[in-house]
N, C-alpha and C positions, 0 to 999 in steps of 0.2 A: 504494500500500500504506500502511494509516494506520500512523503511531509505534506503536513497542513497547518496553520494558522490553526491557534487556540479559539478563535471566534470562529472559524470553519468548523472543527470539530464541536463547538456547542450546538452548531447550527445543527451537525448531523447525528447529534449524540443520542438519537431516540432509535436509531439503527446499532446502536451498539450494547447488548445485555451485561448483567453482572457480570459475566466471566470472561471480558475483554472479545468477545467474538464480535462479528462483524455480520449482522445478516445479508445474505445477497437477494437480488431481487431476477425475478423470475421474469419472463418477456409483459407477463402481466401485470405485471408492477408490484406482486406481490412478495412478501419475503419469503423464502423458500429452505433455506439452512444454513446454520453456522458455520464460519469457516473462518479460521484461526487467521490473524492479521501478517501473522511471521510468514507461516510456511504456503499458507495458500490452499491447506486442504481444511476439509471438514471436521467437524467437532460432531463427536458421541455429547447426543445429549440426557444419556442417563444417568440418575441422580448418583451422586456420589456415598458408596458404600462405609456403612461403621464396622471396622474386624472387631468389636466386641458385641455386636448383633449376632442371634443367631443367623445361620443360612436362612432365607425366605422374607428377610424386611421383617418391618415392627409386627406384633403382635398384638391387637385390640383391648386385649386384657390383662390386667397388671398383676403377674403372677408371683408367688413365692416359695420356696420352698419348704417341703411340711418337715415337722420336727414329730417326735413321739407327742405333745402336748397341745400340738396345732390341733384347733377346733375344724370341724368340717365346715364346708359350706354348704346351703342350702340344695340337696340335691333329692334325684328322682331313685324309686328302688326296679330293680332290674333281679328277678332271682335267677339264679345261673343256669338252670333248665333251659331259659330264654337262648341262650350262647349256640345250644347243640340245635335248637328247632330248625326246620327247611323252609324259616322263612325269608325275607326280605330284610336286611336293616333299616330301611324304613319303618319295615311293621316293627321291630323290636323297640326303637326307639316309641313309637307310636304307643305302642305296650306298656313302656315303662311310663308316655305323659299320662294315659290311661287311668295306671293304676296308682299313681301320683292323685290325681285328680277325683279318684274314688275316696282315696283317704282323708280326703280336703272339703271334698264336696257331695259324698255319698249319700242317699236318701233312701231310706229302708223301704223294702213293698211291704206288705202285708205278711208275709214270712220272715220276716226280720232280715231279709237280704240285701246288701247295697246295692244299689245301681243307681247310674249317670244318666243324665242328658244333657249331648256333647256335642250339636250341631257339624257336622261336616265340615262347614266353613272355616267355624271356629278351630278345629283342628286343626286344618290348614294354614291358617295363620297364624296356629301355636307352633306350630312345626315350621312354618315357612315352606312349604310344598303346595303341592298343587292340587284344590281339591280331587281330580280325576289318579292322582297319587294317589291320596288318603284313603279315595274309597277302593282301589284297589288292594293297601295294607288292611283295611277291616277289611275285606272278604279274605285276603291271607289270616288273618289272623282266627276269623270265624269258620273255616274250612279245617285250619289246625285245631280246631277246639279250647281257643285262646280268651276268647270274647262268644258272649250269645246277646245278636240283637231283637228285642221283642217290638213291633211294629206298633205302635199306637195312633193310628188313623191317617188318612190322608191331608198331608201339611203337617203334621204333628215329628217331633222329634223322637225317634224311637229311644225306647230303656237300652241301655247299654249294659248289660252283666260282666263283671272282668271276672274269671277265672284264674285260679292258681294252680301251676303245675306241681307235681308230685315230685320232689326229690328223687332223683333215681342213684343213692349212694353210688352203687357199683362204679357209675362213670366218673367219680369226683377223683 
């Protein structure tokens, strides 16, 4: 790049970013990519790495490590029969917001039994998937005899029954 007046360079200083690069301009007049002032080639412009980050960029959640006296956090129960089932991870995960959601929000029938009403949607959006997902993981899950849903009218939400599997020792 030949010498320039200091007033030149203010003038065109809006072409120039943080890292001394130089945008060039494309037939359309618009800027198109950085290109180092010295050598004449192009500049990577991906952001510059921390070596005491893990590999993968930041993490969203500010984690710690546990000690013997670390409290838990608030989590979902999952029993281990769940691990060996032929279902989906979805449905497992699904499973465990399920029977989360039973113990929080359970309503006895008339047998003294719990069960949920857990709109589709809602689970979808609990989960972040997609209701055509969801209803796919309840029929997994009500095929393996995980969940039984009882039908209460049309537009109505049906009872949800969550099921508990049987320990099968031998496999532990």
């Amino acid at each position: 790049m030949p010498r320039m007046s200091k007033k030149l360079k203010k003038e065109l200083a809006f072409f120039l970013n943080d890292r001394g690069a130089e945008a060039t301009m494309n037939s359309a007049g618009n800027a198109s990519m950085n290109v180092s002032r010295v050598s004449g080639l192009s500049l990577s412009t991906a952001p510059a790495t921390n070596p005491n980050e893990p590999k993968g960029g930041h993490h969203p959640m500010n984690c710690e490590f546990m000690i013997a006296s670390t409290p838990l956090p608030p989590c979902m129960p999952l029993p281990k029969a769940m691990l060996r089932l032929p279902v989906s991870n979805t449905a497992k995960v699904m499973y465990a917001r399920l029977l989360d959601e039973i113990l929080i929000r359970g309503t006895e029938d008339c047998n003294g039994i719990l069960f949920i009403r857990f709109p589709v949607m809602e689970i979808a959006a609990a989960l972040s998937r997609s209701p055509q997902t969801c209803k796919r993981s309840l029929n997994e899950l009500e095929q393996a005899g995980m969940i039984m849903r009882v039908r209460q009218g049309i537009g109505e939400v049906s009872h949800m029954y969550i099921l508990l599997p049987k320990e099968d020792t031998a496999h532990e």
